[in-house]
N, CA and C atoms as a LAMMPS dump frame, in Angstrom:
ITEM: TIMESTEP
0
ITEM: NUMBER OF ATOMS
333
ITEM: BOX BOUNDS ff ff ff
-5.0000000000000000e+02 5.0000000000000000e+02
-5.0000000000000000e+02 5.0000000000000000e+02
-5.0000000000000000e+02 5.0000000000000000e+02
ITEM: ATOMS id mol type element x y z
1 1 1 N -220.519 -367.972 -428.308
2 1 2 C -221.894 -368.096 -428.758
3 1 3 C -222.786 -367.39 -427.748
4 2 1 N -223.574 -366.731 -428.176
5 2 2 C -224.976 -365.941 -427.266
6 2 3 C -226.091 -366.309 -427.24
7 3 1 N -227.036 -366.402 -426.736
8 3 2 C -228.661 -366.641 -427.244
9 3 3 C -229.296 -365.213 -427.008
10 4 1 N -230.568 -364.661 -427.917
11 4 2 C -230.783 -363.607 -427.64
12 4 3 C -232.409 -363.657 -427.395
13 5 1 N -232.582 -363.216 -426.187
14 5 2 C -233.981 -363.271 -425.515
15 5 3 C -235.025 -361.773 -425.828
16 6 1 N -236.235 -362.469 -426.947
17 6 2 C -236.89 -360.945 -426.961
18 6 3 C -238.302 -361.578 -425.653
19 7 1 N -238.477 -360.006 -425.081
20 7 2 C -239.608 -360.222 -423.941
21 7 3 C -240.195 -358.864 -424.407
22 8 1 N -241.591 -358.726 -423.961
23 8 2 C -241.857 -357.118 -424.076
24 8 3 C -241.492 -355.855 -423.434
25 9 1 N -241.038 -355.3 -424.447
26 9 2 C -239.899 -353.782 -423.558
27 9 3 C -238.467 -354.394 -423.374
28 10 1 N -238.16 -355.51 -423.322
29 10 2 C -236.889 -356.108 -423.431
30 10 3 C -236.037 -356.482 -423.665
31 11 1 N -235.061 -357.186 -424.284
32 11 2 C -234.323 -358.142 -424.654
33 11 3 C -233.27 -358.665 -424.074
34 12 1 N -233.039 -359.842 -423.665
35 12 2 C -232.198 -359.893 -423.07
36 12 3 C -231.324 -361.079 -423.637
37 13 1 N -229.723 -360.607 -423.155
38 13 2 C -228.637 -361.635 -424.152
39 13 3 C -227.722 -361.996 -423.581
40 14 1 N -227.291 -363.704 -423.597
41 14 2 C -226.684 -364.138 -423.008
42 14 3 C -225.851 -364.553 -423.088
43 15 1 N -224.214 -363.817 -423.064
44 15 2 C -223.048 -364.327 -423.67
45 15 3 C -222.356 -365.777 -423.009
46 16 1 N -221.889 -366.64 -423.507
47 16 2 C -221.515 -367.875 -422.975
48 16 3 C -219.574 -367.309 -423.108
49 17 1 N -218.754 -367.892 -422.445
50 17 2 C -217.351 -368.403 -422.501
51 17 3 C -216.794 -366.979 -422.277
52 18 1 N -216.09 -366.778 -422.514
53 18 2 C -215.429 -365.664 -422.037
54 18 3 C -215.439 -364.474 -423.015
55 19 1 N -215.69 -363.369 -422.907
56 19 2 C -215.525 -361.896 -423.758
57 19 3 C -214.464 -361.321 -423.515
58 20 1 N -214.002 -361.537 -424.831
59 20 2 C -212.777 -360.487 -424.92
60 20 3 C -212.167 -360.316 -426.58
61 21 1 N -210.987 -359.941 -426.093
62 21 2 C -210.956 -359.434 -428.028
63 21 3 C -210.815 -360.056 -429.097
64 22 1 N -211.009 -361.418 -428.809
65 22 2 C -211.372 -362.081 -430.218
66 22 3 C -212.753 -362.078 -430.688
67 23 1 N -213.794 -361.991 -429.516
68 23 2 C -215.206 -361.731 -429.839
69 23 3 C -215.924 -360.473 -429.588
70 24 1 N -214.985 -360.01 -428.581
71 24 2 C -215.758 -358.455 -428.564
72 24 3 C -216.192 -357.902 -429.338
73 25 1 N -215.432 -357.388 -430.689
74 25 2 C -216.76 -356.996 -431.974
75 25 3 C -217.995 -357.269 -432.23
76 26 1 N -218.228 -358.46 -432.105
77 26 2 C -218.799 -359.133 -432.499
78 26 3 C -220.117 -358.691 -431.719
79 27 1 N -219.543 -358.985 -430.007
80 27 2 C -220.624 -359.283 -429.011
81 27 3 C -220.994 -357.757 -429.007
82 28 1 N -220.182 -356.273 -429.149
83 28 2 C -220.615 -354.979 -429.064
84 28 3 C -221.763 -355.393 -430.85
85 29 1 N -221.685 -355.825 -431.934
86 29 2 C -222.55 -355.402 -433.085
87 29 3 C -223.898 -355.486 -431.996
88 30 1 N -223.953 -356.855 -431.556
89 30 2 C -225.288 -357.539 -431.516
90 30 3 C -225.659 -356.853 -430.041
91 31 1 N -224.772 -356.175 -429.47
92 31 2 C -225.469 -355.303 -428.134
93 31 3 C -226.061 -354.321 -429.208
94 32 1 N -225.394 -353.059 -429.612
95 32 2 C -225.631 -351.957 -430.452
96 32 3 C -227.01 -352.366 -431.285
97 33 1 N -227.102 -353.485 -432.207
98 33 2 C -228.025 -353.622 -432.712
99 33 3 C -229.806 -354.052 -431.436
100 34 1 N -229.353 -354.445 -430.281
101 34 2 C -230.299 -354.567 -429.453
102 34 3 C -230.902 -352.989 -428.87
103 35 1 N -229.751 -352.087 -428.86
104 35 2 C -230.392 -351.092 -428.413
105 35 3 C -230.402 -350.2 -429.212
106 36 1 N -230.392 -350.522 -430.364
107 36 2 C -230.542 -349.114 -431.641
108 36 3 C -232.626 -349.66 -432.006
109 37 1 N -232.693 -351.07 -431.575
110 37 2 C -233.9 -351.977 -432.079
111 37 3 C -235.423 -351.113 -431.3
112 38 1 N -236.18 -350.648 -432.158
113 38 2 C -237.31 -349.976 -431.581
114 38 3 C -238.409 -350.771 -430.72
115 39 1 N -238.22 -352.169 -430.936
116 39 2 C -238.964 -353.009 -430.152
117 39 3 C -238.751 -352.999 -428.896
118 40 1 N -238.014 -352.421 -428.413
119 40 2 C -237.606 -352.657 -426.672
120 40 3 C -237.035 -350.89 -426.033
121 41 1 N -237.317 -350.869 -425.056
122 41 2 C -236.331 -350.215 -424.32
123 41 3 C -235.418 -349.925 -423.177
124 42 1 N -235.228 -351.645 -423.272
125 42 2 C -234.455 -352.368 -421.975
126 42 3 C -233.622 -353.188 -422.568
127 43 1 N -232.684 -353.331 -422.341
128 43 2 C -231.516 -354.279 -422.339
129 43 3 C -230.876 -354.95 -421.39
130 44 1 N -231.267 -356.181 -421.126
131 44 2 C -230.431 -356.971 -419.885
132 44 3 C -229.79 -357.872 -420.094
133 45 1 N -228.358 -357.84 -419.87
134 45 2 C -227.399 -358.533 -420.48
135 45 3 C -227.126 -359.643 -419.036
136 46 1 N -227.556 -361.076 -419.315
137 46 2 C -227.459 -362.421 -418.405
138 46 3 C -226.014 -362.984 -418.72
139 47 1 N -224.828 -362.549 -417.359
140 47 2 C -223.708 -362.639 -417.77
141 47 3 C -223.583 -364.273 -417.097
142 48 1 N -224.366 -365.117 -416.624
143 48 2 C -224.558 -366.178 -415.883
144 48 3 C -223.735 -367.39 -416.278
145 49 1 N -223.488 -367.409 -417.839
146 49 2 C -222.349 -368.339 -418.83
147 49 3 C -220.808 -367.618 -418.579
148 50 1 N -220.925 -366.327 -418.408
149 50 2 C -219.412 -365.593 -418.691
150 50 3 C -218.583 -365.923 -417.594
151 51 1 N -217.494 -366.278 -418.705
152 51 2 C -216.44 -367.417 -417.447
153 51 3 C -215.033 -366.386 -417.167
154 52 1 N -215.139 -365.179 -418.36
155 52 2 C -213.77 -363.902 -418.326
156 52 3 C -214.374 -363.265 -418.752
157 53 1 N -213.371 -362.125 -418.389
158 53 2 C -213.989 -360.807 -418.821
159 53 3 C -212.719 -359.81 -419.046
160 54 1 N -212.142 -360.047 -420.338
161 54 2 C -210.936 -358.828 -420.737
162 54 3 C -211.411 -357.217 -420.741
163 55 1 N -210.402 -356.718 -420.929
164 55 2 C -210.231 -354.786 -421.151
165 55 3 C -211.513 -354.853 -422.266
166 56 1 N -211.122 -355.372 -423.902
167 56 2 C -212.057 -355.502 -424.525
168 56 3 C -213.722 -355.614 -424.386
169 57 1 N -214.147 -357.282 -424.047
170 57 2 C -215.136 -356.996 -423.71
171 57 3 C -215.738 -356.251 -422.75
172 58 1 N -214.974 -355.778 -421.769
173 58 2 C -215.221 -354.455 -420.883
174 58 3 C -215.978 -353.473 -421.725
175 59 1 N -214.897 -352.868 -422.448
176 59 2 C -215.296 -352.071 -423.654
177 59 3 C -216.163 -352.156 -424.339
178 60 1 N -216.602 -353.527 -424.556
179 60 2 C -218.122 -353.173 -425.655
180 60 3 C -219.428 -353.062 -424.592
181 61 1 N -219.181 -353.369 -423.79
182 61 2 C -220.499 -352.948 -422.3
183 61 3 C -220.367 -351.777 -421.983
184 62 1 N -219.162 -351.181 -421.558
185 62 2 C -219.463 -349.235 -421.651
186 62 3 C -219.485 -348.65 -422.836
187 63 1 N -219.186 -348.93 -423.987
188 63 2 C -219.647 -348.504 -424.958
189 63 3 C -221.293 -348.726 -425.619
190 64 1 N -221.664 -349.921 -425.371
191 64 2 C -222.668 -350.077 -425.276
192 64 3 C -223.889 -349.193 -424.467
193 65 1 N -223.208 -348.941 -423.305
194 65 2 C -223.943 -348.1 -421.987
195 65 3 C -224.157 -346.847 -422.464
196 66 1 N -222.978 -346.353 -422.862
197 66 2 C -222.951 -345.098 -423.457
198 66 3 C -224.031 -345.206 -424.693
199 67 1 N -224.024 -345.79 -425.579
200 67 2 C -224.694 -345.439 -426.781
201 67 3 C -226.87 -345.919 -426.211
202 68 1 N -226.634 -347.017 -425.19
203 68 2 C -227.975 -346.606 -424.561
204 68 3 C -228.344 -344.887 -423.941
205 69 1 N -227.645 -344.786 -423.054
206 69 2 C -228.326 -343.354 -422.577
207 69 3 C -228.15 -342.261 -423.508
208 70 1 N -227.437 -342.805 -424.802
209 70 2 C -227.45 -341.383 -425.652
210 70 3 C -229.622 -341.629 -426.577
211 71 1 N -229.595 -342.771 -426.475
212 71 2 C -230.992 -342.922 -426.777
213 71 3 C -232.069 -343.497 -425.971
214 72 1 N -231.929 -343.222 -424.748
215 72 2 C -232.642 -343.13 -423.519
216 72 3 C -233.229 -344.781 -422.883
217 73 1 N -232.359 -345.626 -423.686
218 73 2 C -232.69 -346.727 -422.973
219 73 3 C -231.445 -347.537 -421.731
220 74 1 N -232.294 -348.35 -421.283
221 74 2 C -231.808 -348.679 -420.162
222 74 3 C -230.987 -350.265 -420.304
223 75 1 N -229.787 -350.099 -419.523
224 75 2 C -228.765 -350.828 -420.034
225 75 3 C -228.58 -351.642 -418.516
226 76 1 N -229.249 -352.83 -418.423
227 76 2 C -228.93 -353.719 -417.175
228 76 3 C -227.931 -354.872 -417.382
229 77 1 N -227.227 -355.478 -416.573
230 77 2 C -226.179 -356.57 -416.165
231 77 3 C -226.984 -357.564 -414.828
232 78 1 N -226.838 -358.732 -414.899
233 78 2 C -227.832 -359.593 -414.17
234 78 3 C -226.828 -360.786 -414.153
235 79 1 N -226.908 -361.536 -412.992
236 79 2 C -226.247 -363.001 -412.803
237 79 3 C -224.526 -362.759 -412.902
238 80 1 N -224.049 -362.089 -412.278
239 80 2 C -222.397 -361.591 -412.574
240 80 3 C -221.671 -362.589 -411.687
241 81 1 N -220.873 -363.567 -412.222
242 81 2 C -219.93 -364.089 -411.161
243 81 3 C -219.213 -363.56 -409.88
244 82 1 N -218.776 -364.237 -409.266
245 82 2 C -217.684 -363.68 -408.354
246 82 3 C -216.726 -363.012 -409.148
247 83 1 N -216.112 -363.922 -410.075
248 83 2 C -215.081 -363.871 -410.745
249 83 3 C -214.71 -362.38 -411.843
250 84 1 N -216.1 -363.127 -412.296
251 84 2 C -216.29 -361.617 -413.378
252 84 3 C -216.84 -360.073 -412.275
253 85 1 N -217.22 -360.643 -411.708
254 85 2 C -217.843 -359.321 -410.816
255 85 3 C -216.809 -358.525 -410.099
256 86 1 N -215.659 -358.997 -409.755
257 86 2 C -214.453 -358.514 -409.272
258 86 3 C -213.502 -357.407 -410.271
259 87 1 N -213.473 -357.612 -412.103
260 87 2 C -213.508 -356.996 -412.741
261 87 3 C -214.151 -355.447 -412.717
262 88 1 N -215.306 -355.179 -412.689
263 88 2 C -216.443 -354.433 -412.73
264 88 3 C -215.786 -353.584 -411.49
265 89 1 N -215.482 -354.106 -410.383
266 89 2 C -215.059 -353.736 -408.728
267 89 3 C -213.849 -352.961 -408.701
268 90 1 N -213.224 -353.403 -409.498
269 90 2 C -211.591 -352.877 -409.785
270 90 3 C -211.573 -351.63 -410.311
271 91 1 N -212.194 -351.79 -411.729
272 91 2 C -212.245 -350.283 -412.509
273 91 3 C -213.581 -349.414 -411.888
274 92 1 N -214.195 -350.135 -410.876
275 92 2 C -215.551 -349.142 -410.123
276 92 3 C -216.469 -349.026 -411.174
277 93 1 N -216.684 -349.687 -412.031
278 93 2 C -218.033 -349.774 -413.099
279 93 3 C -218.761 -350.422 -412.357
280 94 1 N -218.94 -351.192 -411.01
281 94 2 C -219.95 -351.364 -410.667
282 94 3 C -221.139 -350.324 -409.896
283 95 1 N -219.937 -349.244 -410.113
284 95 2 C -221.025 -347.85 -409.441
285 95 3 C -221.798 -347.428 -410.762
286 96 1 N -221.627 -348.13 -412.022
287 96 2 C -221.824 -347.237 -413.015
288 96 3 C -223.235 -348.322 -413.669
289 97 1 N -222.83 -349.718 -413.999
290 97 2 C -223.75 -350.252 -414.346
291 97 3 C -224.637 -350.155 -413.591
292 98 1 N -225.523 -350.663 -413.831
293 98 2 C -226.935 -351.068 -412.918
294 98 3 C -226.7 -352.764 -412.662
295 99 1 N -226.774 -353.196 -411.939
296 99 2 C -226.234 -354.857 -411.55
297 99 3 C -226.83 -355.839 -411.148
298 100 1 N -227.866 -356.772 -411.309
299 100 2 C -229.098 -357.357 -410.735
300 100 3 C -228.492 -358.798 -410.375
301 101 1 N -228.874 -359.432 -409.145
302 101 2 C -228.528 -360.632 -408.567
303 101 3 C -228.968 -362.22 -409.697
304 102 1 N -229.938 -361.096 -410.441
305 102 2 C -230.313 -362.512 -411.448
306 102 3 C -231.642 -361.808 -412.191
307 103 1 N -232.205 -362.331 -412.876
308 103 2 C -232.999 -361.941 -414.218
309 103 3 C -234.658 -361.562 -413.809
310 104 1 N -234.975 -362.159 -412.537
311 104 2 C -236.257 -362.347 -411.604
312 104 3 C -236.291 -360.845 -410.992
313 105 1 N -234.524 -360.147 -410.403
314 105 2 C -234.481 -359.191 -409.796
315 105 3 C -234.721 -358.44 -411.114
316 106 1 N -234.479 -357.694 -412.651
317 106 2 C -234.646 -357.317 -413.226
318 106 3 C -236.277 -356.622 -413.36
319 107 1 N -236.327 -358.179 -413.582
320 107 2 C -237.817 -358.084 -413.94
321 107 3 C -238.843 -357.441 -412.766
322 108 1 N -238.269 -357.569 -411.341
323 108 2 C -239.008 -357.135 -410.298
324 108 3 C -238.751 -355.683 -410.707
325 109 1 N -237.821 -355.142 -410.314
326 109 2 C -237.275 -353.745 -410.848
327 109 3 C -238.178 -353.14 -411.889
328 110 1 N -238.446 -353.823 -413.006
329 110 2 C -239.078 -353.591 -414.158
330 110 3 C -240.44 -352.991 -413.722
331 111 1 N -241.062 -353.707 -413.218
332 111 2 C -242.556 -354.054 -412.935
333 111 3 C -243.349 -352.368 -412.384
């Protein structure tokens, strides 16, 4: 389950339990549909619930990434576990995302 946060220029969405390939579809529609959405041109994904993180849902966040900079918006990650953050470290996507300590740092960034 996700909750999805609209702010101005923003949205931000917060996956709960673990991502991977039983929900990954799912969780890439409702990214894709956040950044195809003309209301925003920020996306910050609050990984603060995410307890795993498979190959899959890997996959719908760089795919996701990718289909932001093909339409010039900006694709943030905020609140990353140890756990999950070690993922990101391994395959070196943390050189690639943009990575915020929590949703306050975003928004400072933003400003």
């Amino acid at each position: 389950m996700q909750s999805l946060l609209v702010r101005p220029q923003a949205v931000i969405i917060r996956p709960c339990g673990s991502l991977n390939a039983a929900n990954a579809a799912e969780f890439q529609q409702q990214l894709n549909a956040a950044v195809l959405s003309e209301q925003n041109n920020a996306l910050v994904v609050d990984m603060s619930q995410v307890e795993a993180l498979d190959s899959a849902g890997l996959m719908a966040l760089v795919s996701t990434l990718n289909l932001a900079k093909v339409h010039q918006k900006r694709l943030s990650l905020c609140s990353v576990s140890s756990s999950v953050r070690i993922v990101f470290e391994l395959t070196q996507l943390d050189r690639v995302f943009e990575i915020f300590e929590s949703i306050s740092g975003f928004e400072l960034a933003a400003a």
